[in-house]
C-alpha positions in Angstrom: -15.3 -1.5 -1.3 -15.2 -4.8 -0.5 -15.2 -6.4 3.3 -14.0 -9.6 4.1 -14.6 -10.9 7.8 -16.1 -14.6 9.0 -17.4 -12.3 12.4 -21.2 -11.7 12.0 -20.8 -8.9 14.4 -18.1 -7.3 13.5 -19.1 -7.7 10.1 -22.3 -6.1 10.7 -20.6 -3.1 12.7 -17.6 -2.2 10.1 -20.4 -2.0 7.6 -22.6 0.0 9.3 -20.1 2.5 10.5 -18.2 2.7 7.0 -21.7 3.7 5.4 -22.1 6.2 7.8 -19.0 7.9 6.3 -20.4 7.5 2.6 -18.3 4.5 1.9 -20.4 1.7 -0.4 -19.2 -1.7 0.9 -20.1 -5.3 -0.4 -19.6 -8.2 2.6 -18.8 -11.9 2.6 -18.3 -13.9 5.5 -15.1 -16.2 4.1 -12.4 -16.1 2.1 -13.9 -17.9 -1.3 -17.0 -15.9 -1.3 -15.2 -13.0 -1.0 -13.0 -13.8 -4.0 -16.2 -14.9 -5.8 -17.3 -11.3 -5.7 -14.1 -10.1 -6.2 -14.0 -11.6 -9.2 -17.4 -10.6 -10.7 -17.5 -6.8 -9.7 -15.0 -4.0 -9.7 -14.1 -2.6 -6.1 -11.7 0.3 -4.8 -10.0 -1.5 -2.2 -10.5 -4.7 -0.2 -10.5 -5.0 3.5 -9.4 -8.5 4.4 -9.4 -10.3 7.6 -6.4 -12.8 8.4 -8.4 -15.7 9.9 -11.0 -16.5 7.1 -12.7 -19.9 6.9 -12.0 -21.6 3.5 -9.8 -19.6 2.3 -7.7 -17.2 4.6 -7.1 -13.7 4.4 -3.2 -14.6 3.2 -4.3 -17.0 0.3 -7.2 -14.4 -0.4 -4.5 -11.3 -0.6 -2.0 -13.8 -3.0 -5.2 -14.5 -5.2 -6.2 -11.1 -5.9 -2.5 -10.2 -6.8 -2.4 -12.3 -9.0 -4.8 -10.1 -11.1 -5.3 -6.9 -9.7 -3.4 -3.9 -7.9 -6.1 -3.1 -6.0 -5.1 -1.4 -2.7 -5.2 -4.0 0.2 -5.7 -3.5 3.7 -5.3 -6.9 6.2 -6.9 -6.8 9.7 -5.2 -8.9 12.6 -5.7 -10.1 15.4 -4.0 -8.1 18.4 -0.2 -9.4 19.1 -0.2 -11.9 16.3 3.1 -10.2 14.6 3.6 -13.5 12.1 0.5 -12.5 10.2 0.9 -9.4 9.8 4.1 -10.1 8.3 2.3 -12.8 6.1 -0.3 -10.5 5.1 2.2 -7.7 3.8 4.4 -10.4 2.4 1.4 -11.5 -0.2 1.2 -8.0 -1.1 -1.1 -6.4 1.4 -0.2 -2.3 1.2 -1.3 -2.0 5.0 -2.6 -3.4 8.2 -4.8 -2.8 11.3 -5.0 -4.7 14.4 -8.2 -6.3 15.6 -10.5 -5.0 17.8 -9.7 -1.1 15.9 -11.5 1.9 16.4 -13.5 3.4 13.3 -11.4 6.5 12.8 -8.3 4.4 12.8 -9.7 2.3 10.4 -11.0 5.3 8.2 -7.7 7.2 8.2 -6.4 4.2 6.5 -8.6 4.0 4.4 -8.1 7.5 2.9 -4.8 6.9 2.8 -4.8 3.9 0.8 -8.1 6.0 -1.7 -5.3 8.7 -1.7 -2.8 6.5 -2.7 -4.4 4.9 -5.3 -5.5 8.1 -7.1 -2.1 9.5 -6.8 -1.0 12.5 -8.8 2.8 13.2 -9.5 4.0 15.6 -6.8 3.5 18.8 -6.8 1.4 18.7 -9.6 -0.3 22.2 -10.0 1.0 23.3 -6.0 2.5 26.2 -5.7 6.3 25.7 -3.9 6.9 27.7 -0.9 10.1 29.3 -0.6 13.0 27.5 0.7 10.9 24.0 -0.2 12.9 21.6 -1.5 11.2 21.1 -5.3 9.2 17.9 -6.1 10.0 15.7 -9.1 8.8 17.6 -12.0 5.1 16.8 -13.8 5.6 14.4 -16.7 9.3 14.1 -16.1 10.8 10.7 -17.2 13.8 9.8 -15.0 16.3 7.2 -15.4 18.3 5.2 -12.8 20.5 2.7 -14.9 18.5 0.7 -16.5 14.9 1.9 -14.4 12.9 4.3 -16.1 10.1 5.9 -14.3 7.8 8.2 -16.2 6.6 10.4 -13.3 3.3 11.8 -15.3 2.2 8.8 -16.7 2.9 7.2 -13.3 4.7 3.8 -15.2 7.9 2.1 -14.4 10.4 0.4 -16.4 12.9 -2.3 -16.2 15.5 -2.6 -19.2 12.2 -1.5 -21.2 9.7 -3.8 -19.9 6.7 -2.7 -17.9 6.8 -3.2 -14.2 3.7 -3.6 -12.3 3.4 -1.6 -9.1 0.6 -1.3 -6.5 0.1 2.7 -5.6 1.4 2.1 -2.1 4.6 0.1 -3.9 4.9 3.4 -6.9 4.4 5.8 -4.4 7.3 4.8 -2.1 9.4 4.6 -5.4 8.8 8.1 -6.4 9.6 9.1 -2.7 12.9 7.0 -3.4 13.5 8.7 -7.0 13.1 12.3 -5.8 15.8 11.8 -3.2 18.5 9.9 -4.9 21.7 9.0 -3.0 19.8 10.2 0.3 19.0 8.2 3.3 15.5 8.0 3.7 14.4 7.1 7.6 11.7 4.5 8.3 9.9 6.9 9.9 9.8 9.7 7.1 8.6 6.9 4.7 6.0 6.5 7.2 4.8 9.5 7.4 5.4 10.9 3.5 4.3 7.5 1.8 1.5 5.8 4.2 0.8 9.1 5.8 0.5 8.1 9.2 0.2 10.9 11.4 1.6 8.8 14.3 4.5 6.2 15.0 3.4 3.3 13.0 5.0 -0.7 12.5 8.0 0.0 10.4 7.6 -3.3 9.2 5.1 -2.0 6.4 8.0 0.0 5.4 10.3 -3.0 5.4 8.3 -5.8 3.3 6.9 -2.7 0.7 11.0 -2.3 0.3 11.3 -6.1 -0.2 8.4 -6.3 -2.6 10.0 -3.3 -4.2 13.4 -4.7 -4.7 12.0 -8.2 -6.4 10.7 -6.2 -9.1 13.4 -3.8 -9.7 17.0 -5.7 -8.6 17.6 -6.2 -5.4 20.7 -3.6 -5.7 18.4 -1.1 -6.6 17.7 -0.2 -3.1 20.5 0.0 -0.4 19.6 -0.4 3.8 21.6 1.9 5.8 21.6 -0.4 9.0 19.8 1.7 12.1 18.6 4.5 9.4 16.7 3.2 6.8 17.1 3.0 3.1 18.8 4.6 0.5 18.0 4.4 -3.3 21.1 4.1 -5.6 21.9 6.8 -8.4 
């Protein structure tokens, strides 16, 4: 894991309590060194602050995308909504406001591990009865010209390859196993990020706009005061 924060303190602290939940973490204190060793080691997930000296947090994010699908989590500063935006709009799968308590910052964490070693639902669960069933193991689906092969976890547009991050290919299967259904901001929320709590539904919002630039923009309707629909 790989921590990106210009704060000596803080930098020192999220270190130190990360380890002490068995996480392995590699620091720098700006946004260049931390794509220098981005670039010159393999790491699970990134953990990038906005305000970086150098390069920022935003630039940093846009950089690694470029390259990798690495999962993403931005920290801001409290109140400072424009950055947050920024920092999910250059591909960031999540966010956490500045200062944040360790167990909020470790729940995302898992989540965003969890998501990135994502399995296609259901796989080997037994369904209770009543349960509505999940998209079956190594299923290929088709939505016009969208394929999505739900074992191999790869997407499809008119038979090219589409690039997702697991937070983007999660919320796509979610999508694809409820065709034609509205699908409120909160249930994403809580189904695809796994928050256990009200969270910013903007992480919902810009994942959907990342979503529809690689798919067609038609692909996914809004349903205005709902939440989103995927089309059939």
């Amino acid at each position: 894991m790989l921590l990106v924060e210009d704060d000596d303190l803080m930098r020192r602290s999220f270190t130190v309590a990360l380890e002490r939940y068995g996480y392995e973490l590699k620091a720098a204190a700006d946004g260049l060194a931390g794509l220098e060793l981005f670039r010159d080691e393999s790491f699970d997930l990134l953990i990038l602050d906005v305000m970086l000296p150098g390069l920022d947090g935003i630039g940093l994010c846009r950089r690694v995308r470029e390259t990798s699908l690495v999962p993403v989590l931005m920290m801001s500063a409290r109140g400072d909504g424009l950055d947050v935006v920024a920092g999910l709009e250059a591909g960031a799968d999540d966010y956490v406001v500045k200062p944040v308590d360790t167990y909020v910052l470790v729940a995302r964490i898992r989540s965003l591990l969890r998501r990135a070693t994502y399995a296609p639902p259901g796989a080997g669960v037994e369904r209770a009865a009543g349960e509505e069933p999940p998209l079956p193991e190594g299923d290929v689906l088709v939505f016009g010209d969208l394929t999505i092969d739900t074992g191999g976890l790869e997407v499809f547009v008119s038979g090219s390859p589409v690039a997702l991050t697991p937070t983007e290919l999660k919320l796509l299967l979610e999508f694809a196993a409820h065709p034609g259904v509205v699908l409120e901001r909160h249930t994403l929320l809580r189904d695809v990020w796994d928050y256990g709590w009200d969270g910013d539904s903007r992480v919902v919002d810009l994942c959907v706009q990342r979503l529809r630039k690689k798919l067609g923009r038609e692909r996914i309707e809004t349903v205005r005061g709902f939440g989103y629909k995927f089309r059939r």
